[in-house]
C-alpha positions in Angstrom: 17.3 -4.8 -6.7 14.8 -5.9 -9.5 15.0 -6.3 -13.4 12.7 -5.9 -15.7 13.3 -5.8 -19.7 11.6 -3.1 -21.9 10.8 -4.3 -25.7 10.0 -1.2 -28.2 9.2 -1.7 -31.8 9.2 1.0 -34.5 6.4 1.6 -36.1 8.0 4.4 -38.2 11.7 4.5 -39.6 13.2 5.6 -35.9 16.3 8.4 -35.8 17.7 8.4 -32.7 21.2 10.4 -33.8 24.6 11.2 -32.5 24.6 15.0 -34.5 26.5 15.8 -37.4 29.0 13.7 -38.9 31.9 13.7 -41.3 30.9 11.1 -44.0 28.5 10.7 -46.7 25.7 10.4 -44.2 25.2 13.9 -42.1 22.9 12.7 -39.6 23.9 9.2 -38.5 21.9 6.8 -36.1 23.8 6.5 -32.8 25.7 3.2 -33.1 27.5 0.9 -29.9 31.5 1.5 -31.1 32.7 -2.1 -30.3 29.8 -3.9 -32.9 28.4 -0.8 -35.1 24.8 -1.7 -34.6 22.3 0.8 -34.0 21.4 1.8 -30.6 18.6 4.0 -28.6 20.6 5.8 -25.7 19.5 5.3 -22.3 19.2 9.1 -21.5 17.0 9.2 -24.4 15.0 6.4 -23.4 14.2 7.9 -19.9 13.8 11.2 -20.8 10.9 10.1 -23.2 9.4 8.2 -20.2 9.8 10.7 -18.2 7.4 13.2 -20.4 5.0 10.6 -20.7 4.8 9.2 -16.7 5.8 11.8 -14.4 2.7 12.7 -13.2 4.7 15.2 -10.8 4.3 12.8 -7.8 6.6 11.3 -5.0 6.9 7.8 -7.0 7.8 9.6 -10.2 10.4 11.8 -8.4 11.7 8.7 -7.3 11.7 6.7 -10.2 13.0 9.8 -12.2 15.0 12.1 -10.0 14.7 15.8 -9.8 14.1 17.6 -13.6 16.4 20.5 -12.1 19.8 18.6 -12.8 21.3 20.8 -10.3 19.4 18.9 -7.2 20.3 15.8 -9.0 22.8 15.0 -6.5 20.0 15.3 -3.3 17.6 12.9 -5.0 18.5 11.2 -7.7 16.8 8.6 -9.7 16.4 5.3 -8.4 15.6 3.1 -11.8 18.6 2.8 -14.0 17.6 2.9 -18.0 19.8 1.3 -20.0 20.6 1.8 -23.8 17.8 -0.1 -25.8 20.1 -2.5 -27.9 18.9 -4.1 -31.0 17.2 -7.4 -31.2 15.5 -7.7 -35.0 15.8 -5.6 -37.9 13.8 -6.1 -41.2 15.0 -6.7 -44.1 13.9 -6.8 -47.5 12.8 -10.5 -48.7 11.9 -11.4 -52.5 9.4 -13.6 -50.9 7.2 -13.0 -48.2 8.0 -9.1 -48.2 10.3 -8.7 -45.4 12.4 -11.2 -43.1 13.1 -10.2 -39.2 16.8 -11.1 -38.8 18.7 -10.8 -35.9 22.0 -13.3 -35.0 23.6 -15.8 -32.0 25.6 -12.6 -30.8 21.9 -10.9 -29.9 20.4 -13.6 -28.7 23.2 -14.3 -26.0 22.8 -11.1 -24.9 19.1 -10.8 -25.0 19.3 -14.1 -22.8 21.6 -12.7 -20.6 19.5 -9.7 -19.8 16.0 -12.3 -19.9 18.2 -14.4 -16.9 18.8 -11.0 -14.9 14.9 -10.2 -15.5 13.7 -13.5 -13.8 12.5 -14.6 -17.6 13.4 -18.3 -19.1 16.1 -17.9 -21.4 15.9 -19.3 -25.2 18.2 -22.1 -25.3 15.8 -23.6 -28.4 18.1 -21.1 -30.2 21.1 -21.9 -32.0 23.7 -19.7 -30.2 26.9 -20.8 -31.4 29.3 -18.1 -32.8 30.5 -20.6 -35.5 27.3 -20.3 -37.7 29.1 -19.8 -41.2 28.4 -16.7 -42.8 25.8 -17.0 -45.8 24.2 -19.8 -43.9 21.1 -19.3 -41.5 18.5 -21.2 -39.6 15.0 -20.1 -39.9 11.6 -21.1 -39.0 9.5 -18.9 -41.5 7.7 -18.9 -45.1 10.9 -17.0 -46.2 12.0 -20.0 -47.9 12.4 -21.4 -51.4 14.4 -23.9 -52.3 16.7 -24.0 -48.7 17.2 -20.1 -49.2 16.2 -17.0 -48.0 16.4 -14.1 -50.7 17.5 -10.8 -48.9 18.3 -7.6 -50.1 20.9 -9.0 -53.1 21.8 -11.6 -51.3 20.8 -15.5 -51.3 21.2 -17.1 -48.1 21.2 -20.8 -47.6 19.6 -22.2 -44.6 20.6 -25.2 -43.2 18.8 -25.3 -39.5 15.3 -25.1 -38.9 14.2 -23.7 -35.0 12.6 -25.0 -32.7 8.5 -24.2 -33.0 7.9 -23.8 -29.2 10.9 -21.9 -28.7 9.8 -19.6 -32.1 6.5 -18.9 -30.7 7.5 -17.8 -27.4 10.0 -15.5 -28.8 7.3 -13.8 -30.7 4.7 -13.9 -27.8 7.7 -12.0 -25.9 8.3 -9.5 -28.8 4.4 -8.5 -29.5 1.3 -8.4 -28.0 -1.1 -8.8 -30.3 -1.4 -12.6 -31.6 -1.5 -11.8 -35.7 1.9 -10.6 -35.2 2.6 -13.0 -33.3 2.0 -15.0 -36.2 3.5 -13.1 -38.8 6.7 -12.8 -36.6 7.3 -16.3 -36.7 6.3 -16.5 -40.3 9.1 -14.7 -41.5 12.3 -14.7 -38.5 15.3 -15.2 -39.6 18.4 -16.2 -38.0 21.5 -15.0 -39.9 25.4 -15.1 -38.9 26.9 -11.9 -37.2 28.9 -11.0 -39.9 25.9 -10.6 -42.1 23.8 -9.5 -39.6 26.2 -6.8 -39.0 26.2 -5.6 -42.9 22.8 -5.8 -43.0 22.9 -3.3 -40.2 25.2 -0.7 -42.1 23.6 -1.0 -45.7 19.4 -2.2 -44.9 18.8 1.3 -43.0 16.9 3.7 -44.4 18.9 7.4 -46.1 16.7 10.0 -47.2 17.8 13.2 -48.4 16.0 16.3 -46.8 15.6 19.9 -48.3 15.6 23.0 -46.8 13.9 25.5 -49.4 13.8 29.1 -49.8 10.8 30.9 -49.2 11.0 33.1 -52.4 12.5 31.2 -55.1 11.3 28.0 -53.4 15.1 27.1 -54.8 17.2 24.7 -52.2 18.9 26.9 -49.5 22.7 27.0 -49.3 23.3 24.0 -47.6 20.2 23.5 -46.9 20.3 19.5 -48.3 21.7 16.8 -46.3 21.0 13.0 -45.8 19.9 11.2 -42.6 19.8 7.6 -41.4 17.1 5.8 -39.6 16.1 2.5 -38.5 13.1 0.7 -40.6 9.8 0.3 -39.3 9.0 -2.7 -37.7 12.7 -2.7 -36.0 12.3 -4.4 -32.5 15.4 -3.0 -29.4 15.2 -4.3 -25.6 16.3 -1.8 -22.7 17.4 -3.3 -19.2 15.7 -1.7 -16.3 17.5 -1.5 -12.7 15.3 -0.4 -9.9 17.6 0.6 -7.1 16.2 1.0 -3.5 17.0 3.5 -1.7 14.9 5.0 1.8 13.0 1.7 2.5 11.4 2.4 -0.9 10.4 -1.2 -2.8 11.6 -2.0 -6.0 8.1 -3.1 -7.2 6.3 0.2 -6.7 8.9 1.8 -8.3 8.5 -0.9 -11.3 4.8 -0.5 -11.1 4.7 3.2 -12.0 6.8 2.4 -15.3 3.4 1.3 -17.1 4.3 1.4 -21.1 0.4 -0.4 -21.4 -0.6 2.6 -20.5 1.2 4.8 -23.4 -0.3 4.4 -26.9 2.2 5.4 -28.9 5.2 7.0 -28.0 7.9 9.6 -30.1 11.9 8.3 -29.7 14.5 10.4 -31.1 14.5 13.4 -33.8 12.0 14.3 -36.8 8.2 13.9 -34.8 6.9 16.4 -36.9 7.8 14.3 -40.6 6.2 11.1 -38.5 9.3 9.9 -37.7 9.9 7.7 -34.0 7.0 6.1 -33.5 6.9 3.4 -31.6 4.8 1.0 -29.1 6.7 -0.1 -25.6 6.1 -3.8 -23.5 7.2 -4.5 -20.2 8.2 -8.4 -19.5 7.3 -10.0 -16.4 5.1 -7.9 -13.7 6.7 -6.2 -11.1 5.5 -8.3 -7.9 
């Protein structure tokens, strides 16, 4: 068996829903029940590599199983995709824009996952459940005056983070060294109380319009309002290759190639620009 971690970063507000709902949003992001934060399902995740890879081979048959689920049970998949899980969301800064925040209950589990990968966990981090809430550590240009301004919110920050530790987080997160740069310019650890509001109220509601064709007048019930992730919010997936047949977990691994994907389309609205997003593998499979 062989890990490897999958890091995808919105470049457009992402809407990866759970169908109607019963509340003042209609269309809801999906959401893990135990913490409320937002989540990209597993089943989504594959079936979106699955369009993009299979390339109707043996290898992609393998890594995939069957699209007929009816022969599912002859063949089935032999890489498990698990549900991409939150790591930074953006949130709105009086200085320097936007912040990424993310808390100690994320990074335990992201260095959970980065142990079962074969990756060097981030014990630079301050991990402790007790951060206070209102308090934060950072290691940004977010600051003035020991705070961070988000949202309407001022946040005093009372622990700065290790550099090294900072810049290999970002190195993990992006490939391209400016943002790189601008990641470590403006993280932000908060507690996981207000890392969890932040998740509830700093998501994006917009209200869409279905019109009539004559009177160009809004259809009955043709309005509704619909949640999505911002841009620039970072999730990691956990992938399992399983062997099965004498095949190797590495060339299974190997034909998961995200490098080779420009830009992919995750969850509903592609044709209003919504999903986008850009995929990293960590480590190589060997």
């Amino acid at each position: 068996m062989e890990t490897r971690l999958l890091v995808i970063e919105a470049l457009s507000p992402l809407h990866a829903g759970t169908g109607q709902a019963v509340d003042v949003i209609d269309l809801p992001v999906a959401r893990e029940k135990t913490t409320g934060w937002p989540v990209i399902p597993g089943s989504s995740l594959k079936g979106i590599l699955r369009d993009a890879l299979d390339d109707n081979t043996g290898a992609a048959l393998s890594v995939f199983g069957p699209r007929n689920p009816g022969s599912a049970g002859d063949s089935a998949g032999l890489v498990s995709f698990g549900d991409a899980r939150i790591l930074s969301l953006p949130v709105r800064s009086y200085f320097g824009t936007f912040a990424w925040t993310t808390c100690p209950s994320v990074l335990l589990r992201f260095n959970r996952d980065l142990k079962a990968a074969g990756q060097n966990d981030l014990r630079g981090f301050p991990t402790s459940m007790a951060m206070a809430a209102g308090h934060a550590a950072s290691g940004s240009a977010l600051l003035r005056n020991g705070k961070a301004y988000l949202e309407d919110l001022d946040v005093g920050v009372e622990e700065s983070i290790d550099a090294t530790m900072l810049e290999r987080l970002g190195s993990m997160l992006f490939t391209d060294p400016e943002w790189q740069n601008s990641f470590r310019e403006r993280f932000l650890l908060i507690s996981d109380d207000l890392f969890t509001g932040f998740t509830e109220t700093a998501t994006e509601v917009c209200a869409r319009i279905r019109l009539q064709e004559d009177s160009k007048t809004v259809q009955s019930g043709g309005l509704w309002y619909e949640e999505a992730v911002p841009s620039g919010t970072l999730f990691w997936s956990i992938l399992v290759a399983l062997p099965a047949d004498k095949t190797r977990c590495s060339s299974l691994l190997a034909h998961i190639k995200p490098e080779n994907i420009r830009t992919l389309q995750i969850g509903g609205n592609a044709s209003v620009g919504r999903g986008l997003a850009q995929l990293h593998m960590l480590g190589n499979p060997s």
